[in-house]
N, C-alpha and C positions, 0 to 999 in steps of 0.2 A: 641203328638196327640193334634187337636185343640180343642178349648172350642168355645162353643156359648154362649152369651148372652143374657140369658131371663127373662124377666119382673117379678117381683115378681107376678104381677095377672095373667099375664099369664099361669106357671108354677105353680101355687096352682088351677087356673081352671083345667088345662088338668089332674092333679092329684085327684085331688076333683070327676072329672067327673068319672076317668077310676073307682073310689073306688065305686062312686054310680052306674055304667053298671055292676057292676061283684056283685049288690046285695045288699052292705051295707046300711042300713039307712042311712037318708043325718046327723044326729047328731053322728054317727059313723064315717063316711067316715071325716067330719069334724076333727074329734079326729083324725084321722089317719094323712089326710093331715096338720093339724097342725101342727105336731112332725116334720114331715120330710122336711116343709118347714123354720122349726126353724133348724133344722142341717144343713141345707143349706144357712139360712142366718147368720149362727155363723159359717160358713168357714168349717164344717166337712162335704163336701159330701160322703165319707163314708156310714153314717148313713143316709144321704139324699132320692132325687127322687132315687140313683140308688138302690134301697131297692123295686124300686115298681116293679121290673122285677123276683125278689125274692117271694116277695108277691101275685103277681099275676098266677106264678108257681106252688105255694103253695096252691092257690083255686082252678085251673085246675086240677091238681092233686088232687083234693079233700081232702086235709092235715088239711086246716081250716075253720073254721064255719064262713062266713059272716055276719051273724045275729046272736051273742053271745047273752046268757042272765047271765050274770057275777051275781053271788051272795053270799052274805056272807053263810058261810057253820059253822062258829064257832065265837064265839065272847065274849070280855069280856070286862070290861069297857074301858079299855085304847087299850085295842087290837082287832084285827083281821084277819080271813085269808077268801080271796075272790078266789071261784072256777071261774076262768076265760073262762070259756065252748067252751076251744079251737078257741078264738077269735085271734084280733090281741092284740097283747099287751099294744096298746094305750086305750084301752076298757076299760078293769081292772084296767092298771095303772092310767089313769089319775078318777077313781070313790076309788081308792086304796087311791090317797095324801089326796085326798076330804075326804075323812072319816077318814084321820088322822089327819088332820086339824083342821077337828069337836070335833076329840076325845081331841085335845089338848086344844080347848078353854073350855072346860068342865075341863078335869083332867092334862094338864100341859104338859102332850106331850101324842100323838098317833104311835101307830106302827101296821103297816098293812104288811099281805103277802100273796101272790097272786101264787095260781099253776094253773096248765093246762092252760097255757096260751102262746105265741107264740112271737117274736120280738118286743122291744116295743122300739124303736128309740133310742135317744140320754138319758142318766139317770137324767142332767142337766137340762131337762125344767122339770121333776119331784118336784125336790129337790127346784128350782126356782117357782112353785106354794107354796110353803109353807113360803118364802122369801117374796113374796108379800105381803103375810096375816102379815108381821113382824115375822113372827116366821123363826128357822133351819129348814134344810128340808134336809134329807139322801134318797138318792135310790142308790139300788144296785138292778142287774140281773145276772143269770147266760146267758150262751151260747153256741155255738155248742164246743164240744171238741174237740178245735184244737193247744192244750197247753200243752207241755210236761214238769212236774214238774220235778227240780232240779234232776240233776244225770238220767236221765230218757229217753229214745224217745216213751214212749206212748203217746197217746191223752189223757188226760183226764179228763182235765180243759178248761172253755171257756174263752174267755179274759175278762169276767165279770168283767165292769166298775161298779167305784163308784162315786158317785156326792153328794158335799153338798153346798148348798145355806146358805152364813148366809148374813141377811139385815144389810146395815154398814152406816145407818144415811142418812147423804146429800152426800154420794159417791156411786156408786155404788155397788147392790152387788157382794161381795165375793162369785164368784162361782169356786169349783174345781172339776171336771168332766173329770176322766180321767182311760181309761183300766189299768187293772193292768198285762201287760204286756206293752211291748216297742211300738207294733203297734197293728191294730185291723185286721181282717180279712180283712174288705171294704175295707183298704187301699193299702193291698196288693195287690186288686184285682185292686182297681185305678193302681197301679205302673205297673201291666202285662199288662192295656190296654193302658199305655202312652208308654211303652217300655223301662222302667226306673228297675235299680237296688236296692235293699236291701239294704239299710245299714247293715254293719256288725254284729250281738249279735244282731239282730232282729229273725231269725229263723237259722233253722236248718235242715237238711236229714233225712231219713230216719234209717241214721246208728249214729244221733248226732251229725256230722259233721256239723260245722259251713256253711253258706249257704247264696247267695247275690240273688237268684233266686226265683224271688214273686210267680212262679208256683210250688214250692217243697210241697205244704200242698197236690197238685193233687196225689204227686208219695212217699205218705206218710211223707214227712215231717211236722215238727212241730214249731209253735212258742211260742218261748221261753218265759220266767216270766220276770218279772220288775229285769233289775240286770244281766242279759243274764247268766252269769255263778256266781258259787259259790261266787269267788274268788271277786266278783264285787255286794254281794248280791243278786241275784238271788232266794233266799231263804226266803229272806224278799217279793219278789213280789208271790213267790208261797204262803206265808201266807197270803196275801192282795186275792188271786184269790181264796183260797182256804175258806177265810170267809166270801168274797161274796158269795159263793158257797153253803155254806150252809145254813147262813142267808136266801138266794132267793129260796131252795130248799129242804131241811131236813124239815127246821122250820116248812114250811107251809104244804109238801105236794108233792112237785114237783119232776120231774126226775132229780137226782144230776149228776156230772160229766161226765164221760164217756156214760151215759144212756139219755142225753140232747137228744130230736130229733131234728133234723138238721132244720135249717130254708133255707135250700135251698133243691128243690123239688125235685132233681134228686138223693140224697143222700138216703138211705134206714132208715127205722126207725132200734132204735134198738129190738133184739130179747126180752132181757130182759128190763123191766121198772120198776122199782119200784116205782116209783111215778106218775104222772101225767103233759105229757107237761113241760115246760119251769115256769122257776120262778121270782116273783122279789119278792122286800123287798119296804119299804116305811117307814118312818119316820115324825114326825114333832115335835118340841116342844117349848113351849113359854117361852121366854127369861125372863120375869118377875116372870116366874117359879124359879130365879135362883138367879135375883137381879134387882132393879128397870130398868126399861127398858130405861130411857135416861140415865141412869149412863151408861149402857152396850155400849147406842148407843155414848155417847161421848167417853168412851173406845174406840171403835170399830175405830170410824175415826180417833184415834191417833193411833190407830196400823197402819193405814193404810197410815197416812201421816209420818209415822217413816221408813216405808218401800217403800215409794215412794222417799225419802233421802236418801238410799243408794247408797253407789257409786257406779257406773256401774264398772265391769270390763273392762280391757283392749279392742277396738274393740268392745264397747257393748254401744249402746245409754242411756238407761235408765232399771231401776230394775220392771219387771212388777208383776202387784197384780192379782193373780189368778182369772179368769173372763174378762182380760185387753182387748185380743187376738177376743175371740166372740167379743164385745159387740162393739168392732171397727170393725170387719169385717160386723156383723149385720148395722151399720151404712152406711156402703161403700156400701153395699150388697144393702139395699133398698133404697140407691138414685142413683144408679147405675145400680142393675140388678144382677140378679145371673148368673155365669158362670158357664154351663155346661158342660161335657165331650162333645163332639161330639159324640163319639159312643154313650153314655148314652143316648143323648137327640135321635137321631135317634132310639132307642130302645123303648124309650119311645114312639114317636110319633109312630113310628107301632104299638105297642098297642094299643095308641089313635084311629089312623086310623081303625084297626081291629073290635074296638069297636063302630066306628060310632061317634069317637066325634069330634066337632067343636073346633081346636085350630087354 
């Protein structure tokens, strides 16, 4: 399937706009299109524009609040948990890092978590506002349950990524932002509209059966943990999904596992809830908390130029540092243009046009 190529302003306008026509404040709709124009210039569309067809499903159906009023509901010095009032999840998360950010230039590090609250993009520009400030920055979120733990074919895990930004001096930072399973949902969903195949110990049937077929999550199937089977750890990614999980969801508040409401419209909520909406977690903490901070930070560029000297494997150019992958495509991306699915961008633009906007 073809891609279009469009403008970074252009494609943050027509996104920007659809957010402010369907209600959002323009300082919400902002937060929103932010996120999604950052996963799209860090090469995940994924998490990108095709999220706004998602979203915009989500408010016809009356699923989420436009106009959140996000507020602290508990709090203690170093912590917090923000009720996200059924917003979008850039709401909460990006007022969530902000106030652990706060909490950390005060007592050394802050930890914020966030329930009833709904998709919040990519975890990596979370974790990367806290990088900026020179501090670590962790985010994690659950998601819809479409992840069947080791030995298993129920749903009952979402691929709930985790991201941590650390600042590394005069290099760039060290970002790693990544599901904890093999793929994420959005990409499957890219690979059914290009007409492309699975890799292998990506998902699975309905009955566990191994599965190359990006439409198997429609007719019950599931995808798998970090490690696809036992024998390969698989076990270790169901631990990594399973402490996201409760981290972005127990701790604060939120609907855990199986009990996740679906961030796509068409899907039914569930019967039982026990908690409220969709979750994330948030983190930050300052590095002088720990040891002078230019010791750390000349530390840090020799990890990183020790690991930029390793020898590539056979067939392999060079050894990349976590972060290497965005931070070149974001360069490509905005002196070039972002590349859109065709079908995506045609999706989009009905919307657009539906709404009355000028693109």
């Amino acid at each position: 399937m073809n891609g279009k190529i469009i403008s970074v302003k252009e494609l943050d306008a027509l996104v920007f706009g659809i957010f402010r026509q369907i209600g959002c404040p323009a300082t919400d709709a902002r937060k929103v299109t932010d996120v999604l124009i950052a996963a799209e210039l860090r090469g995940i569309p994924s998490h990108g524009v095709a999220r706004v067809m998602d979203y915009v499903g989500m408010y016809r159906a009356k699923r989420i609040n436009v106009r959140p009023k996000p507020g602290i509901v508990h709090e203690m010095p170093s912590t917090a948990t923000i009720d996200g009032d059924n917003g979008f999840g850039m709401i909460p998360g990006v007022m969530a890092m902000k106030l652990a950010i706060k909490k950390a230039k005060t007592h050394g590090s802050g930890w914020v978590s966030v329930f009833n609250s709904n998709h919040y993009g990519i975890a990596g520009y979370y974790a990367m506002m806290a990088a900026e400030k020179n501090m670590i920055g962790i985010s994690a979120t659950n998601a819809n349950p479409l992840v069947a733990p080791t030995f298993s074919v129920s749903r009952l895990l979402g691929t709930n990524p985790l991201a941590v930004a650390i600042p590394a001096g005069k290099y760039p930072h060290f970002v790693a932002d990544f599901a904890t399973t093999p793929i994420a949902r959005g990409k499957l969903a890219l690979m059914e509209k290009k007409g492309e195949k699975a890799p292998g110990g990506f998902i699975q049937d309905e009955h566990g059966m191994p599965s190359n077929d990006p439409s198997v999550l429609k007719r019950g199937g599931a995808i798998l943990p970090l490690g696809s089977d036992y024998e390969h750890g698989s076990h270790k990614g169901y631990c990594l999904g399973a402490l996201a999980d409760i981290f972005s969801s127990v701790l604060g508040g939120a609907n855990f596992g199986p009990f996740v409401p679906p961030q796509i419209p068409y899907l039914p909520l569930p019967e039982h809830q026990p908690g409220k909406g969709l979750g994330h977690f948030f983190g930050a903490f300052r590095i002088d908390a720990f040891r002078p901070a230019d010791e750390f930070t000349a530390a840090m560029e020799e990890w990183i130029e020790t690991f930029r000297k390793a020898k590539p494997a056979k067939g392999q150019k060079k050894v990349l540092i976590p972060g290497d992958p965005e931070r070149e495509n974001t360069e490509k991306n905005l002196r070039s243009g972002i590349t859109v699915l065709s079908a995506t961008w045609d999706a989009l633009s009905e919307i657009g046009n539906e709404l009355k906007i000028k693109h």
